[in-house]
Each structure stands twice: as C-alpha cells, then as structure tokens.
N, C-alpha and C positions, 0 to 999 in steps of 0.2 A: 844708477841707484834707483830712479822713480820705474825703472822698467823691471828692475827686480821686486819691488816692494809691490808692482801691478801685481806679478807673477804670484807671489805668495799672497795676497787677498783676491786671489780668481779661486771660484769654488770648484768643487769636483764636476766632471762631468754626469749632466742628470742629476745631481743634486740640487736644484731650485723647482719651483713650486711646478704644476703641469696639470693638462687636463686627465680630469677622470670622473668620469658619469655614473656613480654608486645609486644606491635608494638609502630614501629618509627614514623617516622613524616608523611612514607606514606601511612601507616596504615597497614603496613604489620609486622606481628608476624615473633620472633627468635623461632627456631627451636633449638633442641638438634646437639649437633657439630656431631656426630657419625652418624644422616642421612644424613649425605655429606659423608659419607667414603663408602656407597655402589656404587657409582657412579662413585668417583673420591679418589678409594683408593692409587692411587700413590702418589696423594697428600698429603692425611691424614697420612699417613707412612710417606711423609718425612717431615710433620709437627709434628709432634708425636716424642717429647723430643727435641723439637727446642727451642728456648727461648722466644720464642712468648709463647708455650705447657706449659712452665715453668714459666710462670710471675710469677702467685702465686698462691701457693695451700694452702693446709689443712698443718697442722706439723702433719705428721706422721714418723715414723724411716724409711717407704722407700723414704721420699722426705728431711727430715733433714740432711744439709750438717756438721752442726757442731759438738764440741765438748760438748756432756752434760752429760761426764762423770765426774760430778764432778769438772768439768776446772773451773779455777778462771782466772779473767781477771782486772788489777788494772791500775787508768785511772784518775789521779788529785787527789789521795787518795781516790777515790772511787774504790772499790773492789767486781767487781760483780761475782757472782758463779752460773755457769749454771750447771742445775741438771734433773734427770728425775724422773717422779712418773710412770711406767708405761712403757704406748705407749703415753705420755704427757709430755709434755716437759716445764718447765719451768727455771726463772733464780729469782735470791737475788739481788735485785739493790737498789738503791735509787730513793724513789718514789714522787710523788708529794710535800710532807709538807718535802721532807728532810731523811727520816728515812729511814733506810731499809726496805724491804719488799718483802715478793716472788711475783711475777706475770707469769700467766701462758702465754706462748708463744702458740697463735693457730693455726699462720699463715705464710708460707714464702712469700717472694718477692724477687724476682729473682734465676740466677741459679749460673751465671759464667759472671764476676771472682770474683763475691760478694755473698754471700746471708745473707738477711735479714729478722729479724724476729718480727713480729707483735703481740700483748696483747690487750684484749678487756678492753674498761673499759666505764664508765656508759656514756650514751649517744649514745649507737651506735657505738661508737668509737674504733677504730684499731689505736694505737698508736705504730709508728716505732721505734723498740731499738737504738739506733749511733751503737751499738758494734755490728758488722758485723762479720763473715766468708769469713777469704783470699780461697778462692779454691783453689789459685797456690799455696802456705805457706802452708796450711793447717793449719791457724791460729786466735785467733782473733784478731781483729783492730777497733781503736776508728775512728767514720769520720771526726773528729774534734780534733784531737789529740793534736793541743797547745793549745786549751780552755777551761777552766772550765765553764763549764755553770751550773747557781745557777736552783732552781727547779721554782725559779719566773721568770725564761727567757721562752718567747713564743718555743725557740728555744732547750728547754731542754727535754726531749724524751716522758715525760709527756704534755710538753703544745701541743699550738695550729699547730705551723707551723711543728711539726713533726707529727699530725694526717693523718692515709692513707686517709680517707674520703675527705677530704680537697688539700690534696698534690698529693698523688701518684696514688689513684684508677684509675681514668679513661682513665689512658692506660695502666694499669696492668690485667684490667678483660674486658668482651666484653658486649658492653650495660649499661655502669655501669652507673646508677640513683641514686645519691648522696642525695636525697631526704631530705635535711637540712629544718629546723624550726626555722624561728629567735627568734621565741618568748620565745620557752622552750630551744633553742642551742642545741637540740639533731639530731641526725640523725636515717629514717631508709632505710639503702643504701643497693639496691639491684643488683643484675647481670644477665645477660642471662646465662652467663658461667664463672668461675672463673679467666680461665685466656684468654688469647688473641687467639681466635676463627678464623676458619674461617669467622663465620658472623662480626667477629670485622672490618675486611676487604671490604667484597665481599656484609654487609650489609645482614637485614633479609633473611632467605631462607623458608618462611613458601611458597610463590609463586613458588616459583622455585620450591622445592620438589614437589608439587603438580602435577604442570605440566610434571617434569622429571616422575613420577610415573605413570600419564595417560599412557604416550607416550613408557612405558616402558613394560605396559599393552596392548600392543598392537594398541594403539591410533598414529594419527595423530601426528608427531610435531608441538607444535603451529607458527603459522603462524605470530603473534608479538611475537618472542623472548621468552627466558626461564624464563622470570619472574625477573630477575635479578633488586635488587634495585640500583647497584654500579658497572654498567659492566663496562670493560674496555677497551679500544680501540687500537687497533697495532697503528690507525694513528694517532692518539692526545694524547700524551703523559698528558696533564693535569689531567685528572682524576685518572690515575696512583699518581703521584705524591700528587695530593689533599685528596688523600686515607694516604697516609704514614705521611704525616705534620700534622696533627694533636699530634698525640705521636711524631712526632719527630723534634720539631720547640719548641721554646719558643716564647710563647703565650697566649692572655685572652682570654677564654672561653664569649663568648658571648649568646649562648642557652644553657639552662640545660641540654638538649642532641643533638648532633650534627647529621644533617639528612646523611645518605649516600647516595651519590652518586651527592652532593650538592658542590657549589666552596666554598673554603675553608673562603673567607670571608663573608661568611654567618655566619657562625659558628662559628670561631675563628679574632680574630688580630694579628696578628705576632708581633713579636718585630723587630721595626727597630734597624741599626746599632748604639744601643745608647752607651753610654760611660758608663763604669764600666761591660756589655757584649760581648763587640767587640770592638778589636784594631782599630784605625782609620783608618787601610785599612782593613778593615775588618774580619781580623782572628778572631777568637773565644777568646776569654777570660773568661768570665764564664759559666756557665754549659747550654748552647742554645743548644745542640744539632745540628743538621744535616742541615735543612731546612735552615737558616740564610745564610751558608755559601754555600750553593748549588745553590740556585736562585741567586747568585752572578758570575755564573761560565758561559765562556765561552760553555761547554757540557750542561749547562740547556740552555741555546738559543740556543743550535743546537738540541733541542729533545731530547739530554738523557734521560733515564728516570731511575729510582732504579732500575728495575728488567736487566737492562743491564748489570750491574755489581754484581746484588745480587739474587741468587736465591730466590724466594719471601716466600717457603714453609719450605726449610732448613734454609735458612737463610746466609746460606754461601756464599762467592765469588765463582763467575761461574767457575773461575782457580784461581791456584795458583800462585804468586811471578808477576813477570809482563805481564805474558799469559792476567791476565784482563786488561789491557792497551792495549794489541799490538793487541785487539778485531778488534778497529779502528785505531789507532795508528802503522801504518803498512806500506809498502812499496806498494802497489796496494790499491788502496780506496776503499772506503765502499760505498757502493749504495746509504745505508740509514742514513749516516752521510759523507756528502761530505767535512765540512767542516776543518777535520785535512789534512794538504797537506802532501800527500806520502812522503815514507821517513823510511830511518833505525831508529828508535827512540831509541833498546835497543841494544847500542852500546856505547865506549867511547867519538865515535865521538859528539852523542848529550851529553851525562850526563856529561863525563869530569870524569869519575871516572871508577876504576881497576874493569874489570865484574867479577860479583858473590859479589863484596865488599856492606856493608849497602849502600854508597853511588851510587851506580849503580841499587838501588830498588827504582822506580819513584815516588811510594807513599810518601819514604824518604824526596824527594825533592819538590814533590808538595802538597801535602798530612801529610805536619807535624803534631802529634800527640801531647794532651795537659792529663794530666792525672786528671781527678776526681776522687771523694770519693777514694782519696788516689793511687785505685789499677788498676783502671779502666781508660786506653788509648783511646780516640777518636781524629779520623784525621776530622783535617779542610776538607770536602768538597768543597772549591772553586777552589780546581784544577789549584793555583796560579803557575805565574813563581816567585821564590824566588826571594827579593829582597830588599837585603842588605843595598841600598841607603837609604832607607825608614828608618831603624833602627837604621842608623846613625841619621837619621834628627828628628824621632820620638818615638823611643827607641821600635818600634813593634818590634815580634821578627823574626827571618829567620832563617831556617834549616838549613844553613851554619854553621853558629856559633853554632847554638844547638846539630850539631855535632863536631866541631872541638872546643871545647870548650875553648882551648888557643890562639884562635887566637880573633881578634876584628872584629868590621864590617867595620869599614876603607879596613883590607884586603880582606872579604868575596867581598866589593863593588868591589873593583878593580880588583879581578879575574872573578866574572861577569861579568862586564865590557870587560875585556877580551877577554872572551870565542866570545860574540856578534860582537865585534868589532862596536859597535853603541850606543849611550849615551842611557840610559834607558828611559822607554816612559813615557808620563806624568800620570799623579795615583790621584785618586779622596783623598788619603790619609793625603796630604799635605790639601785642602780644608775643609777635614771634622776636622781634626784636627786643625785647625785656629776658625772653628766654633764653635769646644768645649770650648774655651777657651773663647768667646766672642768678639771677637773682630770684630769689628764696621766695620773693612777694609776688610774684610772675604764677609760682603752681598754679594757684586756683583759676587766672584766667586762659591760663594754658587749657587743663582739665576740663575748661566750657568750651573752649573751640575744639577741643578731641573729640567731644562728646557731640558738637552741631550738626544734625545732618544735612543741613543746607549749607554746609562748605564745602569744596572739594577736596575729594579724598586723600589728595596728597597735603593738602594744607593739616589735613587732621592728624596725618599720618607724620607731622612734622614736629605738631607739637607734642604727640606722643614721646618723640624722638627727643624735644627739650624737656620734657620731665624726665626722664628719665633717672639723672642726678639728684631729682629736690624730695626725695622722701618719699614717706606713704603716701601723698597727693599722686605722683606717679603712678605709683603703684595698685592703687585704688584703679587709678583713670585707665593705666594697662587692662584690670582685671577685667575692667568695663567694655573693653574693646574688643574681645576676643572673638567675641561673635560677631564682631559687624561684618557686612554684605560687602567690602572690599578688602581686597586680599592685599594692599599694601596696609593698609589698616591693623588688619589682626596680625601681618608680619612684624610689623613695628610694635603691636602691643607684645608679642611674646617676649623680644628682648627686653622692653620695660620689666620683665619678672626673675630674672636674675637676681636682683637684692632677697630671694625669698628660699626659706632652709630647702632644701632638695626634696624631702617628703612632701611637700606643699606643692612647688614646681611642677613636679611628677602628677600630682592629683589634679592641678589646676590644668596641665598642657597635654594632656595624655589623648586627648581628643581631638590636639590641632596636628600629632600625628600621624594622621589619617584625612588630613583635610587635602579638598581638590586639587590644590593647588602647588606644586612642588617649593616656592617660594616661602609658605608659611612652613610647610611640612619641615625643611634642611635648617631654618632657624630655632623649631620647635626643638628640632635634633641638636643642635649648637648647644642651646640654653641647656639640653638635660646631660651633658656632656659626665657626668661625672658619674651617671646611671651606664652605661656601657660598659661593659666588660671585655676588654682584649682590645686589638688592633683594629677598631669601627665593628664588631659582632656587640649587639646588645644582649639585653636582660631577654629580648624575644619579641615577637609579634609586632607591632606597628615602629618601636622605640630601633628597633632590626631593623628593618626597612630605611624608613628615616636617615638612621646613620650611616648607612651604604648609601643613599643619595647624597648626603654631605659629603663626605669624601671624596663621591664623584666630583663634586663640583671642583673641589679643591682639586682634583687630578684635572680634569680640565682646564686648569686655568694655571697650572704647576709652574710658568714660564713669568708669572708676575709673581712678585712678593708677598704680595699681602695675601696671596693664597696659601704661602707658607706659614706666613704669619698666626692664619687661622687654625692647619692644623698644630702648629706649637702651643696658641692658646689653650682649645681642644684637647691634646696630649698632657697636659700641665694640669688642667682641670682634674684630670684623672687619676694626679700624682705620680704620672710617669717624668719624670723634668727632664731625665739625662734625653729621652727623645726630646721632648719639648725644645731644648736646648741645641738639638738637632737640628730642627725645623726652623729657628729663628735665623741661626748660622748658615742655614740653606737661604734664608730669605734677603739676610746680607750680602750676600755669596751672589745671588744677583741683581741687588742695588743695594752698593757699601751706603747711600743716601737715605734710604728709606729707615727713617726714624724711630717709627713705631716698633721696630723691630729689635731695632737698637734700645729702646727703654724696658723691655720685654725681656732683654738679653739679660741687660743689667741687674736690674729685678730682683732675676730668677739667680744670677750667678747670686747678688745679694744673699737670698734665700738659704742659698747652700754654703753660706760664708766663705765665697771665693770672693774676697770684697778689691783686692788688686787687680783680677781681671775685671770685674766688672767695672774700676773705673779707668782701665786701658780702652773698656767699648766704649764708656762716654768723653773719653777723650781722643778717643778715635775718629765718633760723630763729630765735636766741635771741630775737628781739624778741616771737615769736610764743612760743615755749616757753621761757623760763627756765631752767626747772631740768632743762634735755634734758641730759646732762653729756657726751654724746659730743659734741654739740656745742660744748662749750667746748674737749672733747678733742681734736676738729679743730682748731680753732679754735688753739689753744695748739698743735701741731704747725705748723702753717701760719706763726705768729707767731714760733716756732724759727726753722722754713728760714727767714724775713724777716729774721733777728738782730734781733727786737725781742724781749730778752730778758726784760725784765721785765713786757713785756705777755703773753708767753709763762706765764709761774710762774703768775699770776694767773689765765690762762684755765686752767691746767692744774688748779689749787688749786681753782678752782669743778669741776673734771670730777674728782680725786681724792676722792668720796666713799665714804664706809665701805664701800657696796655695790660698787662699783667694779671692773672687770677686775683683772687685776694689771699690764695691758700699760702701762691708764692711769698708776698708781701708778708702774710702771717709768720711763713716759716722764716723769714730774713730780718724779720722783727727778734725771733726766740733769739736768733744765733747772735744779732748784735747787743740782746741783755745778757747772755753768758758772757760775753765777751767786754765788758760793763761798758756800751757806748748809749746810755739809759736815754740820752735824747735823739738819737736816729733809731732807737729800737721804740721809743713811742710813737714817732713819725709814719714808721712803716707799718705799727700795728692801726694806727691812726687810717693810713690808706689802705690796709685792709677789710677796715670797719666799713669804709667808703663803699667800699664795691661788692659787700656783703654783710648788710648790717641784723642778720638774723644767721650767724651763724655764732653758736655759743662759744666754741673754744675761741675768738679772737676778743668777746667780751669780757672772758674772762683771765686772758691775759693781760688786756689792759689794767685789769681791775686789781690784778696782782702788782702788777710794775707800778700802778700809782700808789697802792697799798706799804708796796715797799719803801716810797721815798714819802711816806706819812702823809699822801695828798688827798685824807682822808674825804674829805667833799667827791672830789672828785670819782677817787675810787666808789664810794657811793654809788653814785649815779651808772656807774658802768656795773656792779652788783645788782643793783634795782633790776637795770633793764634785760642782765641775767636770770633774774628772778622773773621776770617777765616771759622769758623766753621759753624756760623750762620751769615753771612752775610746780609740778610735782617731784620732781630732785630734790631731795635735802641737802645738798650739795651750795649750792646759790643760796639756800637759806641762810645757811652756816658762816660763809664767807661771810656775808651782808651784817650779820650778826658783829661777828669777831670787828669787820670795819669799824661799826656803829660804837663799840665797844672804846675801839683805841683814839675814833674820835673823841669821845668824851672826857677818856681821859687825856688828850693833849691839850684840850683847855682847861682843865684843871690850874 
C-alpha cells in the first residue's frame, strides 16, 4: 500500500521547478553565478557556503544535514521514518488522504539552525516537510509542536500554505518565476539559480560581464558604467536597503517578478504595524522579519544601512560582541553618521550592568531576540531604548523582565526611570494601541501621529490604517496624506477614502493614478472600482492603466486567496455579484479556511436573498473554525433577519466574547430584548457601551430598554449623553423630552 500511494503522489516527469536564465524587466539576461568569480573572486569565496549559497539545493549526502539513518521521529501519534535508497533520500509519513506513505525528499531549504526538506508532487509542486533538522541538537523537531494538523488543513505539510512555490521560493532561489495556472492550479516554477545569487542582489549581469570582458580584452572602460541593473550607492543608502527588503520584510508581492534596481513599492507592500504582527510599539511579534522593525529606527533616518553592520557576501557581523555598535557609538564621532553624541557607550555607566555580563551586550538591551520555528532567534531591528512603562500599560514586552525573569515591570519601570533621572518620553504606542481596540476617542490622537513628520513612515502609515473606521477624523486625516513624500503613506491614505460618494473619490484620487509608484497607483485603482467599465478596461486614460495593473497583480498572485478575494470585492463593487460570487468560491476552492472569504460569500448570497446558502457557508466555516466568533456573529445576524430568534441569541452568545467588538455585544443585547431576557440584554448592551462609549446607536438602545421598564432616571442620563453625542439630531432631543415627560408623570 505505502508503495502504491509513493507511486501516485510522484509528479510527472519534468514537471518540478528547473533552471532557466530569462531577462528581467529591463531586458537584461541572468548569467551563470561562477562568471562573477573571475572578476570578483574575493567575493564569490566569501559567498561560497554562506546562507544565501545554502538556501536551497538538491538532497544530495554532501548537502543533507539530517538523520536518514533509519531515524524515526513521532509527532501527535504520527511516526515518521526517514530512510535512504541510495544517494536519495526519502522519509514514511502521512500523506494527503491520511495514510502512510513514502515520499521522496529532493530538496533542502536552508542550512543553519534549521534545515528543511522538500517532496515533489503533481502539479509542479515542492511541498515543505514541518519535521525539520536542529543543527545545534542535532535533532529532529516538529514546527508546530502543540498541534495536530488533520491532512484536510491548508496548513498540513501536504496542502497549500506549506507549498514552496507558493510560500517560500522567491527568496530562497534567484529570479524565481513562480509561473502558476489558475485554471489547471499547476505550476511550472523556474530559476536563474537555485539558491540566492549574486544576480539575486546586484540584479542580471549578462550587461555587466559583457562590458567587464571587453575592457578586460584590452578595450576601453565604458564610459556609462559597468552595466550594472542594481548598483549601489556610498551616498544613498536607499537602494542598498530596497535591495535586502524584499526577502526580508513581510509583504504582498505585487509583480510576478520584481525588477532590480527599482523602489521597493513598485514591487512589493510592506506590512504595516498591524495587530497580531507587531506589539503596539512596534516590536515584532510574528514572523516579519527585519525591514518592519528597521525603518522604524532612529539608525534608518540617520543612513544606516545593512552592510554597516553585516558583511553583505559572508553574511556575518563586521565584529564581534559590541565592536559592531561602538563602529558609531564611540567617544570621537563618525563623519558619516553624526548623529549618535560622543560618549563611552560600553561601559557600566551607560548599560547599568557588571562588563562582560549578558546584560552589558547592547544587542541584549536594544536588540531583544524572539524565537521562530521553534530554534531559530531573530532580534528586533528597531534599535529601541527599552521600555518597561510601555509593558506595564500594554503588556508589550522589554528585555528587562525577559531577563530577569522574577522580577515585574513595575520594577524594570522604576529602575529605568532611575538610571535617566527624567520621566520617559511620549511613545506612539499608547496611540496605536487605543486604535486597535477602536475606540472613537483615539481619532484625534491617531490624526496627529499621521500627520508627524518626525515619525516613521510606517508608524504614520499605521495609524492612517486605524482610522480608517472612526469617521470624518479619518477621512479628513486620509485627505491629508495624500501627498506625502512616502508612498506607503499616501497608499494607506487612499483606502482611508472609500467612505466617500464616487464623484468625490474620483476628484480627490484621479491624480494618485498616475503616481510613481505602482503600490499607490493599484490601490487608487482598488478604491475607484466602481468607475471601470467592463472586465478591468476603464472610463480611459490613467483610471485604464491603473486597473490593468490591479488585476495584474491579482493574476500574479491567483494561487493565494485573498487575491481572489480582491477581485470578488472589485467585481461586486461594480454590481457584477454573480462573478463576484465567482471569485469568492474560487477563493474557497483554495483555502475552505480562509474566512474573509467566507463572510463575503455570505454577504453577498444575503444580498441576493439566497439566505439558506448563505448560512450553509457560515456553517460550513464554523465546522472548520469553532471558535471563529464573527462567524457565529454572522451567523446569529443572518438567524435574526430569518426570525429564528433563539437560534439567533445562541449564535450571537457563542460570538459575545470578552474580547469582542462592541458591535457584537450591541447586536446580542437587541436579540436578547426581542426575545424578552431584559436583564442579559442590559448587560450586553452595558458591555457594549464599555468598549465603545461614543457610539450612538448602543446609547440609545439603552435608553429605550430602560425607558421601557419606566427606569426613568436612568434612561435620562443615557438620552443626555445621546444628546451629547449627536447634538444637532432632533432625534436624541425628542426622546430625552418624551423621558422627562413620563418621569414626571410617574411621580405624580
């Protein structure tokens, strides 16, 4: 049986990924990596076994780090057995439908402190094992070690979001052309080179060899430069950096292949400081990588740039222990970074801690470390001063405590506090974390950090991103932004203008479709969606444009969901729904998990009064996610409009958790006063007001439900503060009136 089940997940022959040396956008052809090493073999030697060299190769016994001696490895009662046939390597695991089965390992991915190993199977496809290789252990390890994942989870080493083609290629190999098919969902993905190259860098060199080669014959050097697609500048740190973010920022791919030597939002979107990736002063939290927390630092607006501290070819830091800090960080200044003021810095005087101790190493303190896929340590980049106060108020966390582990942040605060002898400075962190939570009294301080130009650009770019929900403060703050001098900036202010009639949109955004940057341009296009005419052709001239680049992108990227997802929203905007309705089910179609898709689905079936299917999709989703609570929240909204009222409470009561909107709680408050439970329907609107006390419709369903059980005072005061709220309404006047009225007459 495990020999037939090989047989049928072994892919066609020449169907996985393979070399092939195309040209980029500027029409310039990759070259073989080894004609750069006659030229610049110092380089190539100390690239040569670096972890770029090492992304990923072939499985051979001289690049396999693990054990396939017959080792067994058991993992939620699965027990996988890695074995060799050979100079082939394979392992016994559980395979797609459940059962065991052998699959052949062809490929590694990475070197150290991990490596991983890759199985071809039909479609193109290079699907990543979880069971990895500790280098330091010398061991295996699951990456997901408290979870059982069933073989029908996207997320299970079989499905989709563990495919290399999809996930991990395009910064593991150089030039890599993912070359996806929606229609058949195969791939056939190719490379200039298997692993990270010099041209993955520096960009084609078919130009550059040429001309190096004249001029090496005895020729002239040319007189415009060496040909270079991607050179680099001493004096402009930017294209250094826009070279390295791509692989090391978390981000959406926005062209199928990214041009070199190009700003990086042409080709990519970064992820703002959103919640569930980054603490609300922006530490790292999940796996973003470098880029996030570096364009936040104090050393990225002074010109830092990567290769100051990182050799670019080894890979390694330029010194060891704090030598790379006291480069600038020194008692005589730096030329070319004035901005650290001289000064002993590796001393007790600044650190506060015994030299030679962990705490006397700066990375320690500024530079804390969070560990993924189990084994593997990366330091925040933003080059923070720690800060304790913050953890108190927001529960981020600080290298204080994460080494002294017995102590609290009350004492970390107050020994910082200390050392300064000056109350800690203000922190975008308290703002953006008031933002996440929604709170209505947040706009205006959000609107001043949009608006600061001495914050970094993604921090502005963030809370554009939380206003977006809170009104005209938003909107205002959007309008504001459009011309600023960074383009994740004015990306993020254009979605802020969606709350605005079409004619308006169109007058206001008509000019960001033409802007440099294709990142602003495809969202300009997003927002005006409902101005096109036809299948992505617009009204004409820039709005054309634009919408042909949005689609591209979404065609680029056809093989994740939420590319679908966009052109369903897109298509729907337009009042096409039945494609709309296309494109969601296509989105399903390749992760039945992906939620967003699934509320979208439902929606829109809503919309068209298919109200049985649509809550077949939300009960579809819950069978998949449980404890999703928007989805019950749908779900119990859905089960309202149906007048199935007490299947309604119940969905609503699973989607009323602690954490909860206030919208939720609001709408599970209405459904428990129809349903006359008058003291758990005040409760819930009670804890609605809680976590949004400036939104009118929950003040004034209080003010009714107390109104109705004659609790005249009280109703009052929930009128008043409606009347407060919306003061030009005659609406809140009236009520408050009619209250006053019936108070008076009940003491009579």
């Amino acid at each position: 049986m495990a020999a037939a089940l090989a047989t049928a997940c072994a892919p066609p022959a020449g169907d996985g990924p393979r070399l092939s040396r195309g040209v980029d956008a500027s029409g310039v052809a990759y070259v073989a990596d080894a004609d750069c090493s006659g030229c610049h073999r110092p380089q190539f030697d100390a690239w040569t076994g670096s972890h770029h060299d090492l992304a990923m190769q072939e499985a051979t016994p001289d690049t396999v780090l693990g054990d396939f001696d017959d080792a067994a490895f058991t993992h939620h009662g699965v027990t996988s057995r890695f074995f060799r046939r050979g100079d082939r390597f394979f392992v016994n695991t559980e395979g797609p439908d459940g059962a065991p089965a052998d699959f052949e390992l062809t490929h590694t991915l990475g070197v150290e402190p991990l490596q991983q190993y890759l199985a071809p199977f039909p479609g193109g496809r290079l699907q990543s094992l979880p069971i990895a290789w500790d280098t330091a252990r010398n061991g295996w390890f699951h990456l997901y070690p408290d979870e059982r994942i069933e073989p029908d989870d996207p997320l299970h080493w079989t499905g989709r979001h563990q495919t290399w083609n999809l996930q991990c290629a395009a910064c593991h190999s150089t030039d890599l052309r993912k070359r996806y098919d929606a229609e058949s969902d195969t791939y056939e993905t190719t490379w200039a080179e298997i692993d990270v190259g010099c041209q993955a860098c520096h960009g084609p060199g078919e130009r550059h060899v040429a001309l190096a080669g004249a001029a090496a014959d005895g020729g002239a050097a040319p007189s415009g430069g060496w040909g270079l697609v991607a050179p680099f500048s001493i004096d402009d740190p930017s294209p250094e950096l826009e070279a390295c973010a791509p692989c090391h920022a978390r981000r959406e791919a926005l062209t199928p292949v990214a041009a070199h030597g190009g700003p990086l939002l042409d080709d990519f979107l970064p992820a703002r400081l959103v919640e569930g990736l980054y603490h609300p002063d922006g530490q790292i939290l999940d796996e973003v990588y470098v880029y996030g927390s570096f364009v936040q630092s104090r050393m990225h607006a002074a010109g830092v740039r990567c290769t100051n501290c990182h050799d670019p070819h080894r890979l390694r830091l330029r010194a060891g222990g704090n030598a790379v800090c006291t480069q600038c960080h020194r008692e005589r200044p730096v030329e070319r970074f004035p901005m650290p003021a001289p000064g002993r810095y590796d001393t007790p005087a600044h650190h506060h801690h015994e030299t030679g101790s962990p705490g006397a190493q700066c990375v320690n303190c500024h530079m804390p470390d969070r560990t993924y896929m189990q084994v593997d340590p990366r330091r925040d980049h933003s080059f923070r001063v720690p800060r304790p106060d913050l953890s108190e108020a927001l529960g981020s966390p600080n290298p204080c405590t994460g080494c002294h582990e017995d102590r609290g942040d009350a004492w970390a605060a107050a020994a910082v506090a200390g050392w300064s002898g000056a109350p800690p400075p203000t922190h975008f962190a308290r703002t953006l974390a008031a933002g996440r939570t929604g709170d209505r009294a947040a706009a205006p301080d959000l609107a001043a950090l949009a608006a600061d130009p001495d914050q970094p650009a993604i921090v502005r770019a963030t809370a554009l991103d939380l206003l977006r929900p809170l009104g005209q403060t938003g909107i205002n703050a959007a309008r504001d932004a459009l011309n600023d001098p960074d383009p994740l900036v004015r990306a993020t202010a254009v979605g802020g203008l969606e709350p605005l009639p079409l004619p308006t949109r169109r007058a206001v955004l008509d000019p960001l479709l033409a802007d440099p940057l294709r990142a602003v341009r495809v969202e300009a296009a997003r927002v005006l969606a409902e101005a096109w005419s036809g299948d992505g052709a617009a009204a004409g001239g820039a709005l054309a444009a634009a919408a042909a680049e949005f689609l591209d992108v979404q065609t680029g990227v056809a093989d994740m969901a939420p590319a679908r997802l966009g052109r369903g929203v897109v298509r729907q905007r337009q009042g096409a729904r039945h494609e709309a309705e296309a494109e969601y089910r296509a989105a399903l179609a390749l992760d039945p998990r992906f939620t967003p898709a699934r509320f979208n689905l439902a929606n829109l079936l809503n919309a068209l009064e298919r109200n049985p299917e649509a809550e077949t999709v939300l009960r579809q989703g819950i069978d998949y996610a449980p404890d999703e609570t928007e989805l019950h929240y749908s779900l119990g909204l859905l089960l309202a409009e149906e007048g199935r009222l007490a299947e309604a409470v119940e969905s609503l009561a699973r989607a009323a958790v602690p954490t909860a909107r206030a919208r939720v709680h609001y709408n599970y408050g209405l459904a428990l006063q129809q349903a006359g439970r008058l003291d758990q329907a005040e409760a819930a609107l009670r804890a609605a007001r809680r976590r949004d006390d400036r939104d009118p419709d929950v003040v004034l369903a209080l003010a009714r439900l107390l109104m109705d059980q004659q609790r005249w005072d009280e109703a009052g005061e929930f009128a008043s503060a409606l009347v407060r709220l919306v003061p030009t309404a005659p609406g809140p006047q009236r009520l408050l009136n009619e209250i006053q009225i019936g108070a008076r007459r009940s003491r009579r």
